[in-house]
mmCIF file as Biopython writes it, N, C-alpha, C and O atoms, coordinates in Angstrom:
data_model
#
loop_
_atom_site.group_PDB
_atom_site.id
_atom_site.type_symbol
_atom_site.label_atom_id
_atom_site.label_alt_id
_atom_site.label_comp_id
_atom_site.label_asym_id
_atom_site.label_entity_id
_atom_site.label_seq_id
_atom_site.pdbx_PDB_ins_code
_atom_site.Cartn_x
_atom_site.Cartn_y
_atom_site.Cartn_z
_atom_site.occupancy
_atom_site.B_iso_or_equiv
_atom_site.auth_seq_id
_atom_site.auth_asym_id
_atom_site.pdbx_PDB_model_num
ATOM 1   N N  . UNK A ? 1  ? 145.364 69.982 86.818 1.0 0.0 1  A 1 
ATOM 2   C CA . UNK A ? 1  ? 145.167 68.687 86.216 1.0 0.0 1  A 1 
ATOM 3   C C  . UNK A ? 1  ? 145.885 67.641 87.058 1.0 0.0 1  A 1 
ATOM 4   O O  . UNK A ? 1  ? 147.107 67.785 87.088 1.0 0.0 1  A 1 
ATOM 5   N N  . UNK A ? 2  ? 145.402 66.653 87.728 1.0 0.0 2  A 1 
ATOM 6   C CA . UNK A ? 2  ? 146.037 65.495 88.009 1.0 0.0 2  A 1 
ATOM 7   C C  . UNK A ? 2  ? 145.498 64.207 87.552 1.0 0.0 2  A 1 
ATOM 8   O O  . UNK A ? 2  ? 144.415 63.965 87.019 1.0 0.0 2  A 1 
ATOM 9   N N  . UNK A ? 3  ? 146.506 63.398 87.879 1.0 0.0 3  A 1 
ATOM 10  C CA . UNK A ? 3  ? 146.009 61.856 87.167 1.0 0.0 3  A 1 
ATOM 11  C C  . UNK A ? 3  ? 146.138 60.936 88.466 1.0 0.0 3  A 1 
ATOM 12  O O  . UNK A ? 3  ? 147.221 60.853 89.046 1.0 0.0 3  A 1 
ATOM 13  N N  . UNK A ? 4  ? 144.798 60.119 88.991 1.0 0.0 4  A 1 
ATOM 14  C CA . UNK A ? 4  ? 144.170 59.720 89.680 1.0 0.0 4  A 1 
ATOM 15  C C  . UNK A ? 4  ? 144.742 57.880 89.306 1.0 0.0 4  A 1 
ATOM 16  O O  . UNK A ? 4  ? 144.847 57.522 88.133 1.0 0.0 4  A 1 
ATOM 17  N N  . UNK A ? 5  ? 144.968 57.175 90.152 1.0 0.0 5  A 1 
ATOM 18  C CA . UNK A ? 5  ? 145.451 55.634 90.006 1.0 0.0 5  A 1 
ATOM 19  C C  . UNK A ? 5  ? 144.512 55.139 90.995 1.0 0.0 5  A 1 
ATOM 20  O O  . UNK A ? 5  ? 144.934 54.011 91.247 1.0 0.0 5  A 1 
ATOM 21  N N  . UNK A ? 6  ? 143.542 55.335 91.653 1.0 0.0 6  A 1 
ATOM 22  C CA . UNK A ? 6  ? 142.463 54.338 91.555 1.0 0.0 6  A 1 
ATOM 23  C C  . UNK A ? 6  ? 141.827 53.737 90.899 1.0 0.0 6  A 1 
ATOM 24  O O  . UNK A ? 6  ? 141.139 52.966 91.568 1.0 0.0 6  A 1 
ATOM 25  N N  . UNK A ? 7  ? 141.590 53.624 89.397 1.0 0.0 7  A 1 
ATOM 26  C CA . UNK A ? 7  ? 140.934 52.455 88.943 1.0 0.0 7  A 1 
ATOM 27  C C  . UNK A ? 7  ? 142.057 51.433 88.840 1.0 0.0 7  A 1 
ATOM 28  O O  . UNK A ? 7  ? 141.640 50.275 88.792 1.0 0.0 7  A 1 
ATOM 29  N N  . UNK A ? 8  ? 143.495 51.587 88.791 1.0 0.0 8  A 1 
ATOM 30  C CA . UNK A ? 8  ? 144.757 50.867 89.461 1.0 0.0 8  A 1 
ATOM 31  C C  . UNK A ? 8  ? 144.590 49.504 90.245 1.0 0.0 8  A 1 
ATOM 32  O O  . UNK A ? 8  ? 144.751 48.291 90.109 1.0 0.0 8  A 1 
ATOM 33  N N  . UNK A ? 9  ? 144.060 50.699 91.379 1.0 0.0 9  A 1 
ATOM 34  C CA . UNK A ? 9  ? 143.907 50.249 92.752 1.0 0.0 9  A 1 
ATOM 35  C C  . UNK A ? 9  ? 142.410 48.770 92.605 1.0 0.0 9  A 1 
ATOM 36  O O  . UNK A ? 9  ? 142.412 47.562 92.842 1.0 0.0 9  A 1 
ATOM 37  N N  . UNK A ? 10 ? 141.349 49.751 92.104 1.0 0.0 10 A 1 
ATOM 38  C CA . UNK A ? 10 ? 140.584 48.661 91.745 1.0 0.0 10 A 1 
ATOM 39  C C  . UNK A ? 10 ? 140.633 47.216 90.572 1.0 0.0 10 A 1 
ATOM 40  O O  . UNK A ? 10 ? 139.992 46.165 90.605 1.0 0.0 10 A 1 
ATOM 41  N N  . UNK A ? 11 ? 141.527 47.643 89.730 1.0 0.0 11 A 1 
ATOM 42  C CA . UNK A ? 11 ? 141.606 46.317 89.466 1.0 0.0 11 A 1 
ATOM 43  C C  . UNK A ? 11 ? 142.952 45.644 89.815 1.0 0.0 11 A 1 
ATOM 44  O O  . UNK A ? 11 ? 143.500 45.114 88.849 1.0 0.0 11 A 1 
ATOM 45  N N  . UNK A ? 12 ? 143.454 45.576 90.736 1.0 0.0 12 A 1 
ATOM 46  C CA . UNK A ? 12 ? 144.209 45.145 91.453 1.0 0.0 12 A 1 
ATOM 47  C C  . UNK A ? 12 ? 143.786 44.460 92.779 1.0 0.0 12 A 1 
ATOM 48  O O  . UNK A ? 12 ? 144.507 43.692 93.416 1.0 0.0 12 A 1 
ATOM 49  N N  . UNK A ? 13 ? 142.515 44.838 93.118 1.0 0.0 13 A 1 
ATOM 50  C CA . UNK A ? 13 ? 142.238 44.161 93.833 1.0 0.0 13 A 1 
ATOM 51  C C  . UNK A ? 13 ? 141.046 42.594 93.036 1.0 0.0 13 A 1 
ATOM 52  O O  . UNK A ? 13 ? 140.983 41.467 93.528 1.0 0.0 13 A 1 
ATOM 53  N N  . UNK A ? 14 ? 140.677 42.827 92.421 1.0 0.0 14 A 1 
ATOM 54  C CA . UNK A ? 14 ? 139.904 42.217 91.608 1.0 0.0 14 A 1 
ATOM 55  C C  . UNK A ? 14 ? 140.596 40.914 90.952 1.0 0.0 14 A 1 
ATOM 56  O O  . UNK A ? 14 ? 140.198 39.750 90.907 1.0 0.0 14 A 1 
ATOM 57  N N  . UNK A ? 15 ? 141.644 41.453 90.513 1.0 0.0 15 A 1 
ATOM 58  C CA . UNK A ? 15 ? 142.747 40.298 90.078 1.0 0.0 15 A 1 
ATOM 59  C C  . UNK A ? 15 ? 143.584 39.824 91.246 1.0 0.0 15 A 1 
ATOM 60  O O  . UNK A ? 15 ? 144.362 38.876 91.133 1.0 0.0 15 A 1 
ATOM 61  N N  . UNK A ? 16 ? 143.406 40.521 92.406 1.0 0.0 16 A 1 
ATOM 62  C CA . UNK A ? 16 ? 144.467 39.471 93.825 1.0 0.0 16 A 1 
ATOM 63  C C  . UNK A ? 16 ? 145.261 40.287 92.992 1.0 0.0 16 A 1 
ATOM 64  O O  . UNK A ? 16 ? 145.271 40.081 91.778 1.0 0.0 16 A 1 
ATOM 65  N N  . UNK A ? 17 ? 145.876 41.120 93.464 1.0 0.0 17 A 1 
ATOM 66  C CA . UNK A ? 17 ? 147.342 41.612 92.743 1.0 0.0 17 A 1 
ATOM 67  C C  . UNK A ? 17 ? 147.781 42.462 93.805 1.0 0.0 17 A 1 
ATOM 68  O O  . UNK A ? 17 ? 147.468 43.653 93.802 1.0 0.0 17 A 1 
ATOM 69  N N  . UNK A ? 18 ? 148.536 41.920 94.790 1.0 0.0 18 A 1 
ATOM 70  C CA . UNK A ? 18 ? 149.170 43.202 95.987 1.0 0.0 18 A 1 
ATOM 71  C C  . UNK A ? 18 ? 150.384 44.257 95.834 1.0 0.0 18 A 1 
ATOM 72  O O  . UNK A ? 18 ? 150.991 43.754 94.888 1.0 0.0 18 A 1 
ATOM 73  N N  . UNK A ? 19 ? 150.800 44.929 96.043 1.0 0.0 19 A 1 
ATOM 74  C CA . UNK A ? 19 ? 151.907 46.060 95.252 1.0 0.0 19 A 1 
ATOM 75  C C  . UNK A ? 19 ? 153.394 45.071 95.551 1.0 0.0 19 A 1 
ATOM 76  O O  . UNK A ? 19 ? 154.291 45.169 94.713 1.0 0.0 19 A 1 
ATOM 77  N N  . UNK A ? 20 ? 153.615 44.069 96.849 1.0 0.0 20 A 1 
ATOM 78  C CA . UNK A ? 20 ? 154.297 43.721 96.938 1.0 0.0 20 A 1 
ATOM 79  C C  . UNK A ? 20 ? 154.612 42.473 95.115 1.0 0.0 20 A 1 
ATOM 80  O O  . UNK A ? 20 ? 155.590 42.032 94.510 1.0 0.0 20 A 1 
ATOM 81  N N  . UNK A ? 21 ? 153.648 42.439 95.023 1.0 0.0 21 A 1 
ATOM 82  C CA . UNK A ? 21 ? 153.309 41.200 93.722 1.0 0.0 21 A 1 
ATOM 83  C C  . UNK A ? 21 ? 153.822 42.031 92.284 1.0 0.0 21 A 1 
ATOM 84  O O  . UNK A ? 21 ? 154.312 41.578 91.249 1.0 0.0 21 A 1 
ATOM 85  N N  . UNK A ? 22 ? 153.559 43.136 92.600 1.0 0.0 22 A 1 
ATOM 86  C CA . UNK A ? 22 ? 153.680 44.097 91.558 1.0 0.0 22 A 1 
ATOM 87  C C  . UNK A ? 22 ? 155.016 44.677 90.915 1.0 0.0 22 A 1 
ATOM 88  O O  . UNK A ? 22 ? 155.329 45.024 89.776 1.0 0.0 22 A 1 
ATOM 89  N N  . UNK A ? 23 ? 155.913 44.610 92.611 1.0 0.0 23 A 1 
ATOM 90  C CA . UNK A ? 23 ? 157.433 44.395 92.768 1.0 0.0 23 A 1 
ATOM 91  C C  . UNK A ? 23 ? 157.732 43.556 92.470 1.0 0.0 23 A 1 
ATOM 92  O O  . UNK A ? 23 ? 158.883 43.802 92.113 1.0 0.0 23 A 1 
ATOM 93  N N  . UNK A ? 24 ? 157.476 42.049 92.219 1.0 0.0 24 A 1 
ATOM 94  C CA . UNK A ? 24 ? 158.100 40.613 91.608 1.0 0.0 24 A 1 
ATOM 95  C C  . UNK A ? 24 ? 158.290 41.094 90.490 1.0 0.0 24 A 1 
ATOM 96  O O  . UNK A ? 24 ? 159.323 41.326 89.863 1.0 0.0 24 A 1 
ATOM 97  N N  . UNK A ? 25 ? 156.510 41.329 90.116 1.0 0.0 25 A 1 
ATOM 98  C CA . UNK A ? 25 ? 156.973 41.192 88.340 1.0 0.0 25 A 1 
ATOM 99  C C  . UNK A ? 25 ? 157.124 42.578 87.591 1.0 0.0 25 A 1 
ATOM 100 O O  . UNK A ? 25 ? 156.447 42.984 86.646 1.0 0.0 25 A 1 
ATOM 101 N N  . UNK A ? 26 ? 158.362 43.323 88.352 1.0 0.0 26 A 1 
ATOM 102 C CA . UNK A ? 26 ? 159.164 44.075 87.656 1.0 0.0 26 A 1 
ATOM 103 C C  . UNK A ? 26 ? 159.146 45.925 88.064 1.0 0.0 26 A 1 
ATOM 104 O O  . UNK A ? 26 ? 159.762 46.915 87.672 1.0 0.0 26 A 1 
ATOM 105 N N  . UNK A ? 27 ? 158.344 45.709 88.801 1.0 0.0 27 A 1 
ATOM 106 C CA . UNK A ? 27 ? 157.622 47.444 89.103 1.0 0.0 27 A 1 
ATOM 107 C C  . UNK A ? 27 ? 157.981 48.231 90.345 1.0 0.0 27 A 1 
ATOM 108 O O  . UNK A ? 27 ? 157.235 48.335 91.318 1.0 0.0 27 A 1 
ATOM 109 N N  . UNK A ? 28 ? 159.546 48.945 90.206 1.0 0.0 28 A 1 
ATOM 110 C CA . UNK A ? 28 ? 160.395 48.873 90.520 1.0 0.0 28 A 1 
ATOM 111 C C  . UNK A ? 28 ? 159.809 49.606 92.237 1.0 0.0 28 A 1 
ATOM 112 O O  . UNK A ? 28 ? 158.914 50.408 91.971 1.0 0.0 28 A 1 
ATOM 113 N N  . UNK A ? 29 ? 159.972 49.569 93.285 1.0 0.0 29 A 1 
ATOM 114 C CA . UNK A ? 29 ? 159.757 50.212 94.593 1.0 0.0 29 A 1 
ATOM 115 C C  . UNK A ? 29 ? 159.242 51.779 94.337 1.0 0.0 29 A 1 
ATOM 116 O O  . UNK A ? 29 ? 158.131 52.186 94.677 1.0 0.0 29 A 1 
ATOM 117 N N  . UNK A ? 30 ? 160.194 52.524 93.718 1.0 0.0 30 A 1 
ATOM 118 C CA . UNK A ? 30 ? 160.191 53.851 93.770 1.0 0.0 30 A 1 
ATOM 119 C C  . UNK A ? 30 ? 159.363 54.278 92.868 1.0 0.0 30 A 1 
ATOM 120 O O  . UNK A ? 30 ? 159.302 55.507 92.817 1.0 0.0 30 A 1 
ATOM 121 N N  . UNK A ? 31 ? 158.502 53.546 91.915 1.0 0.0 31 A 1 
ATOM 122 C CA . UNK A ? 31 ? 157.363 53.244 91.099 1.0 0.0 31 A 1 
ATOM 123 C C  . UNK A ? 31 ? 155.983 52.856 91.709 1.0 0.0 31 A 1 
ATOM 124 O O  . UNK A ? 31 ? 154.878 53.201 91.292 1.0 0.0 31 A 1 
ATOM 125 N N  . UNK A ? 32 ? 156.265 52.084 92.759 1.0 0.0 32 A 1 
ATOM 126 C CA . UNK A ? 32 ? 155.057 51.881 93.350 1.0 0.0 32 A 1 
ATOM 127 C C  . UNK A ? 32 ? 154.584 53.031 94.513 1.0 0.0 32 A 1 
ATOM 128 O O  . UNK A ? 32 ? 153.417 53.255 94.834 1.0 0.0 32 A 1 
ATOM 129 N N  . UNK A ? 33 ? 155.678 53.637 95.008 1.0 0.0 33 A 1 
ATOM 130 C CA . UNK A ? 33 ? 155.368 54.772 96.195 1.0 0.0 33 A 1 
ATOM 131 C C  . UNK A ? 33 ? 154.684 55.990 95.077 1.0 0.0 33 A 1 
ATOM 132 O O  . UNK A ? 33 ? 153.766 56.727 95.437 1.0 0.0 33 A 1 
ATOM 133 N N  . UNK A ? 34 ? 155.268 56.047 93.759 1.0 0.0 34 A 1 
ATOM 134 C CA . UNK A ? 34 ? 154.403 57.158 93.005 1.0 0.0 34 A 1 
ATOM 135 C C  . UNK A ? 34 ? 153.282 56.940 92.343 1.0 0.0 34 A 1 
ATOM 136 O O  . UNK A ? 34 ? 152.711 57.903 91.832 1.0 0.0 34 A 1 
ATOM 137 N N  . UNK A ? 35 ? 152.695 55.500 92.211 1.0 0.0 35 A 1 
ATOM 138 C CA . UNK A ? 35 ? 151.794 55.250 91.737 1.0 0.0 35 A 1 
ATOM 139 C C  . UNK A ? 35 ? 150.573 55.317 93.391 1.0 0.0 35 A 1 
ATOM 140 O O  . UNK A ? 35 ? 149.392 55.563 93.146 1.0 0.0 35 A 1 
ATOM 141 N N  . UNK A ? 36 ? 150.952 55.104 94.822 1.0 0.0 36 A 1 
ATOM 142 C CA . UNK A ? 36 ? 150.399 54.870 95.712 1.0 0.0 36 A 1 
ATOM 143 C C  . UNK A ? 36 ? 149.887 56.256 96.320 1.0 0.0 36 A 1 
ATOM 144 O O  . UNK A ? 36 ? 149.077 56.449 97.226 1.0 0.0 36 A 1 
ATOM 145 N N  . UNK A ? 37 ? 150.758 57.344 95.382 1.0 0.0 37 A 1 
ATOM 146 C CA . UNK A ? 37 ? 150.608 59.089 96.272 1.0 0.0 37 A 1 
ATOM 147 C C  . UNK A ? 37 ? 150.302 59.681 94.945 1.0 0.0 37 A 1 
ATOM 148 O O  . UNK A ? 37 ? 150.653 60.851 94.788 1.0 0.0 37 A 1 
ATOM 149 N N  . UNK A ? 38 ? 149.646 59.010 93.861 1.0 0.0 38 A 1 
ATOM 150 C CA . UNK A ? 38 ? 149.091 59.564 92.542 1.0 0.0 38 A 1 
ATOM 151 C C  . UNK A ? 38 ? 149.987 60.374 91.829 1.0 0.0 38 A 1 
ATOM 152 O O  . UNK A ? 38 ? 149.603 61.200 91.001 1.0 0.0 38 A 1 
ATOM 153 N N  . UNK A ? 39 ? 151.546 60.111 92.203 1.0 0.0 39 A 1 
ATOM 154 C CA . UNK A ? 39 ? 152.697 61.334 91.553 1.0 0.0 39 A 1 
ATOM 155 C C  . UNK A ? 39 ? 152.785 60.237 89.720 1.0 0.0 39 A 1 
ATOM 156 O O  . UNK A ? 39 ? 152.490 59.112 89.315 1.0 0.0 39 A 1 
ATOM 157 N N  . UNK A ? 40 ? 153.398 61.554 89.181 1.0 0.0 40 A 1 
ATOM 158 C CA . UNK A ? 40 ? 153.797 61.158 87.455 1.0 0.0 40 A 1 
ATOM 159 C C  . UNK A ? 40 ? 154.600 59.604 87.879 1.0 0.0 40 A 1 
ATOM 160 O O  . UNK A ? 40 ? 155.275 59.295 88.862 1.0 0.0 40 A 1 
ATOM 161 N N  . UNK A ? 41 ? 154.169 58.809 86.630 1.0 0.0 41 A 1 
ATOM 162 C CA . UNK A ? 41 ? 154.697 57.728 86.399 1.0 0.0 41 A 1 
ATOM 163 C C  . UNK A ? 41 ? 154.984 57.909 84.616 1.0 0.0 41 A 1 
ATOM 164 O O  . UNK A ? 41 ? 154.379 58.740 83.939 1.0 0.0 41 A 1 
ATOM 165 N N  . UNK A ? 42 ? 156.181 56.806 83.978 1.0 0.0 42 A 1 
ATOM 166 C CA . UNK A ? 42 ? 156.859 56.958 82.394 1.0 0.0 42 A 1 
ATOM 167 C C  . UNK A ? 42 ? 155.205 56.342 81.938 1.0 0.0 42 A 1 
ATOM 168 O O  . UNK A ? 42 ? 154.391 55.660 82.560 1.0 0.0 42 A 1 
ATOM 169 N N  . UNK A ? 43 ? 155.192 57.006 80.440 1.0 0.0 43 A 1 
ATOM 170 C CA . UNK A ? 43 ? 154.206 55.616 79.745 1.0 0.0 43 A 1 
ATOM 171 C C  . UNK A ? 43 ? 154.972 54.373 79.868 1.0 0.0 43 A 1 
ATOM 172 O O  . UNK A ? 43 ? 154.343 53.451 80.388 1.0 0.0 43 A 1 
ATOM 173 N N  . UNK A ? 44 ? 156.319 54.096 79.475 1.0 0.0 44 A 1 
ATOM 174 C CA . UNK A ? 44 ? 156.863 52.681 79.776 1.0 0.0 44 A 1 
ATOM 175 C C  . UNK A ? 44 ? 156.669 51.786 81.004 1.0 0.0 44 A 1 
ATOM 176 O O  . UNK A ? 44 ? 156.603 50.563 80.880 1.0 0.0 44 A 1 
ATOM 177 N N  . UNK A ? 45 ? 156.574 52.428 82.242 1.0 0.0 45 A 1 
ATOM 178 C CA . UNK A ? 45 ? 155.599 52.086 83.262 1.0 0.0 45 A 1 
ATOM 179 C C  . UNK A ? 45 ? 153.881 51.748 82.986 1.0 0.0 45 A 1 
ATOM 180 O O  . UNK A ? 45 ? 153.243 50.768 83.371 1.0 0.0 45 A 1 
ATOM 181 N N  . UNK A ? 46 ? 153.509 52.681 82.354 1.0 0.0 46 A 1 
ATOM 182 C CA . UNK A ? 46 ? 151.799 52.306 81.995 1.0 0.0 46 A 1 
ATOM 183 C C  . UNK A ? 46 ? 151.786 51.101 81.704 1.0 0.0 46 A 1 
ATOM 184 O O  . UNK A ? 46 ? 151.161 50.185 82.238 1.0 0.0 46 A 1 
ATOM 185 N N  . UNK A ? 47 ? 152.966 51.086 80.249 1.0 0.0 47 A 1 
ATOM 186 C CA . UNK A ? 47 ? 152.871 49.366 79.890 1.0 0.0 47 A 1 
ATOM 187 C C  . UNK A ? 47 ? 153.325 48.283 80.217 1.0 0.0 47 A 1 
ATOM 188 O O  . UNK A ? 47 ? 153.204 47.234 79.584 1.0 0.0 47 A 1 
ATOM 189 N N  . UNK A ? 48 ? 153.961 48.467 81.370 1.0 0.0 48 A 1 
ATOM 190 C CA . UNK A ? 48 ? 154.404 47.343 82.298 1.0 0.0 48 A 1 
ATOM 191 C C  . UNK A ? 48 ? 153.341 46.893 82.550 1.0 0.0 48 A 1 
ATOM 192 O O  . UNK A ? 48 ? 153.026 45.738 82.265 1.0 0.0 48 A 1 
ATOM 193 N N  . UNK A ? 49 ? 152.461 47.863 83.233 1.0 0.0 49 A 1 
ATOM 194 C CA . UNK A ? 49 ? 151.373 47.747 83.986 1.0 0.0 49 A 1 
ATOM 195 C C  . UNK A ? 49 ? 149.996 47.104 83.106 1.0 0.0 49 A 1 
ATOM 196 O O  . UNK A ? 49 ? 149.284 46.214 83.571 1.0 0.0 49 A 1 
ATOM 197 N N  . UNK A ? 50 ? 149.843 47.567 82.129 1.0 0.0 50 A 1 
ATOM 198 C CA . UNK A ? 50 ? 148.639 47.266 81.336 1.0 0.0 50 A 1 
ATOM 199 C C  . UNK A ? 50 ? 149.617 45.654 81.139 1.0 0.0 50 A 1 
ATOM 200 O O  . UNK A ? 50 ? 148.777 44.760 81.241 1.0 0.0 50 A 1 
ATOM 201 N N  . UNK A ? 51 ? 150.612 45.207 80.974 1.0 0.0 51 A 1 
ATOM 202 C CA . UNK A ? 51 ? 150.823 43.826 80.414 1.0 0.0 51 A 1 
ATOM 203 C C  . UNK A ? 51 ? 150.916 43.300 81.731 1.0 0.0 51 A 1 
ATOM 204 O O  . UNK A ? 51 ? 150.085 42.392 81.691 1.0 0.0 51 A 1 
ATOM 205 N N  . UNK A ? 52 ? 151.433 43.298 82.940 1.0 0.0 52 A 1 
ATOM 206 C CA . UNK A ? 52 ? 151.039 42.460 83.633 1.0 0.0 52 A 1 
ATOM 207 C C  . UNK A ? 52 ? 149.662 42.557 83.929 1.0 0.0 52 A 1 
ATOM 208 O O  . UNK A ? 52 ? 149.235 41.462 83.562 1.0 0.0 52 A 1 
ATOM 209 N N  . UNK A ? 53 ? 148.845 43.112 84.307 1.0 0.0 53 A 1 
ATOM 210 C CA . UNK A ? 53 ? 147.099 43.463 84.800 1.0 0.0 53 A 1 
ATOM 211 C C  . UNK A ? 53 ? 146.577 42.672 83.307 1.0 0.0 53 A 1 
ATOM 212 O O  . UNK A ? 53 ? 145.641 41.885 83.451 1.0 0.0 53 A 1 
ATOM 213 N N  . UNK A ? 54 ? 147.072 42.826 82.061 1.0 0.0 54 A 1 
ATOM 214 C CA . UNK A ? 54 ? 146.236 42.319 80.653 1.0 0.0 54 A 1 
ATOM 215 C C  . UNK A ? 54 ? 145.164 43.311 80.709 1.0 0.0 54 A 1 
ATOM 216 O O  . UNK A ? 54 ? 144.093 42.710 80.792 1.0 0.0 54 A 1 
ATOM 217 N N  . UNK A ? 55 ? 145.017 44.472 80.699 1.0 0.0 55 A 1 
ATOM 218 C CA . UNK A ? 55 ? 144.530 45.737 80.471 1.0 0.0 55 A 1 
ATOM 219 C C  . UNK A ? 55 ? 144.671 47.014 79.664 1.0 0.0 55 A 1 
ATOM 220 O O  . UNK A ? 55 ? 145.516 46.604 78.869 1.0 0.0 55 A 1 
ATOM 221 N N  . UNK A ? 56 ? 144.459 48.203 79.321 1.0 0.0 56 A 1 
ATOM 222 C CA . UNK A ? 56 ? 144.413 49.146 78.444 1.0 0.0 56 A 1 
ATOM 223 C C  . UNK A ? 56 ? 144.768 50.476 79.755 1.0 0.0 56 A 1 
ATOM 224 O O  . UNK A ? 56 ? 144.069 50.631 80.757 1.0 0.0 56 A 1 
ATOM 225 N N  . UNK A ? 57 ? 145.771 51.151 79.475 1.0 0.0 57 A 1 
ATOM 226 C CA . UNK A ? 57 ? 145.870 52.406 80.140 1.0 0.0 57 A 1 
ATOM 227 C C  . UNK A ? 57 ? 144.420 52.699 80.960 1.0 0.0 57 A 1 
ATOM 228 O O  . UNK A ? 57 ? 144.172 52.423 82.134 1.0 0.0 57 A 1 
ATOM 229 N N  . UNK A ? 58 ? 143.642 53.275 80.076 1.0 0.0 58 A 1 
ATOM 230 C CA . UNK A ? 58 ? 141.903 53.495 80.700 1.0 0.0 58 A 1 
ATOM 231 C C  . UNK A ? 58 ? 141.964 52.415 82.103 1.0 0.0 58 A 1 
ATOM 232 O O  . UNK A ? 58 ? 141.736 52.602 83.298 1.0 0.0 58 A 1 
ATOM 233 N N  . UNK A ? 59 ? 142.220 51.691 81.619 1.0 0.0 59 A 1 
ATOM 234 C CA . UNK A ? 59 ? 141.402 50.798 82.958 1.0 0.0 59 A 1 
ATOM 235 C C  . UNK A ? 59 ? 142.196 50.366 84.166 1.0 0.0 59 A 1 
ATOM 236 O O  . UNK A ? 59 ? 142.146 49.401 84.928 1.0 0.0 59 A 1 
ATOM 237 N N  . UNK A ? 60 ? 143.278 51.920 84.001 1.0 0.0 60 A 1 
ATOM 238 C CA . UNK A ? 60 ? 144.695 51.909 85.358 1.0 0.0 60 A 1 
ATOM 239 C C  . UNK A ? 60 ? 144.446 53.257 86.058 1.0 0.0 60 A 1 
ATOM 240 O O  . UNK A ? 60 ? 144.540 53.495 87.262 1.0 0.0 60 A 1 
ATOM 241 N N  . UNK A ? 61 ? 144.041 54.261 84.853 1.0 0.0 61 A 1 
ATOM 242 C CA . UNK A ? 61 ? 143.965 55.947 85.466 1.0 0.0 61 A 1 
ATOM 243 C C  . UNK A ? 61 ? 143.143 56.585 84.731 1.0 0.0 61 A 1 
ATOM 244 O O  . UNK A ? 61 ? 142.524 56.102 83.782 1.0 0.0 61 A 1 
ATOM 245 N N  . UNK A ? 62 ? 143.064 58.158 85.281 1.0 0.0 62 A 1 
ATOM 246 C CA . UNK A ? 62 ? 141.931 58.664 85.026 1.0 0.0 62 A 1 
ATOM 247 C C  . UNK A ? 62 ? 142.017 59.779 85.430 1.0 0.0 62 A 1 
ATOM 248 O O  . UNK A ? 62 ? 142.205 60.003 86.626 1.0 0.0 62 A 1 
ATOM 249 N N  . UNK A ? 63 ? 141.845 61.188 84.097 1.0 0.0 63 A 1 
ATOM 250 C CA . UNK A ? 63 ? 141.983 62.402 84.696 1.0 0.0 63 A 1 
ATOM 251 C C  . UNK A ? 63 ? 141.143 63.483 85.571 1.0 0.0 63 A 1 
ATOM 252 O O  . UNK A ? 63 ? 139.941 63.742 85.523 1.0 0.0 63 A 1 
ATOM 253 N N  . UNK A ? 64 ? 141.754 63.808 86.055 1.0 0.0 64 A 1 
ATOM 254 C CA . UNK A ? 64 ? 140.718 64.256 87.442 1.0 0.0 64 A 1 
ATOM 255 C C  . UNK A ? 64 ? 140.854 65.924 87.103 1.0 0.0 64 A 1 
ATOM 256 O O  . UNK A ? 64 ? 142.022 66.309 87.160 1.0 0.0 64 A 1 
ATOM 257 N N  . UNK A ? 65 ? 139.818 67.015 86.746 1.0 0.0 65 A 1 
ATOM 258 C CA . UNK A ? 65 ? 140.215 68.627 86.569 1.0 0.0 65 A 1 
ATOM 259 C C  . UNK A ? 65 ? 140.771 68.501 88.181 1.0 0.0 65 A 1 
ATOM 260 O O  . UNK A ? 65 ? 140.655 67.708 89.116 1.0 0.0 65 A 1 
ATOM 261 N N  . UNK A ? 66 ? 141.419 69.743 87.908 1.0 0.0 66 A 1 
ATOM 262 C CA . UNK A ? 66 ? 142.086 70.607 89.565 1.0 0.0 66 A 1 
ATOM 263 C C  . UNK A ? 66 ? 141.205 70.841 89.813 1.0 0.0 66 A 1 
ATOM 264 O O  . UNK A ? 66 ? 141.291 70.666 91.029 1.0 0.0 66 A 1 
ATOM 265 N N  . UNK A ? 67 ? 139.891 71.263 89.585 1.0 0.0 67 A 1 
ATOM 266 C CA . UNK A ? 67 ? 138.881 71.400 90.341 1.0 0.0 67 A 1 
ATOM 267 C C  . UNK A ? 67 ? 137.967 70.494 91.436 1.0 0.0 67 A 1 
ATOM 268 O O  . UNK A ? 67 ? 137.106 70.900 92.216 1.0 0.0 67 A 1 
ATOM 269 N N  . UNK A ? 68 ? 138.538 68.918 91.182 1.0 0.0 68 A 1 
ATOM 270 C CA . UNK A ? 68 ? 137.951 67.993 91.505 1.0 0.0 68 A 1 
ATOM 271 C C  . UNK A ? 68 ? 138.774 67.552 92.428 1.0 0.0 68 A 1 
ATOM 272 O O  . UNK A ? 68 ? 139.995 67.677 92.338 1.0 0.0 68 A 1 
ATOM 273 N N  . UNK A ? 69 ? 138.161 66.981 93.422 1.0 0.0 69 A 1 
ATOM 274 C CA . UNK A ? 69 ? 139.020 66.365 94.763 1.0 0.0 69 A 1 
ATOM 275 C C  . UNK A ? 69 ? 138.742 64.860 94.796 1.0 0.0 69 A 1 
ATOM 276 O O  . UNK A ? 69 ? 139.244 64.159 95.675 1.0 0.0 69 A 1 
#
């Protein structure tokens, strides 16, 4: 089982939102290297994230079977 942060990625680009931007408003360095290499992030992170983006978990990640690349 892993959890995939490209739809992240896509609406981040959609909103102009660069990871450096992401570090202003609050999302700490060592948060963004695990969100950038798809490693575990807190739910308290999710909701950083869903409140700055103004989004729903769903529309940050997405589970991928181990079977799937």
């Amino acid at each position: 089982m892993a959890i995939d942060y490209q739809p992240l990625l896509d609406i981040m680009g959609k909103k102009k939102i660069s990871w450096y931007r992401l570090e202003k408003l609050g999302i700490d360095n060592r948060t963004v290297h695990q969100l950038r290499h798809n490693l575990n992030i807190t739910t308290g992170t999710i909701g950083k994230l869903c409140k700055i983006l103004e989004c729903q978990p769903g529309d940050i990640l997405r589970y991928r079977p181990d079977d799937e690349s």
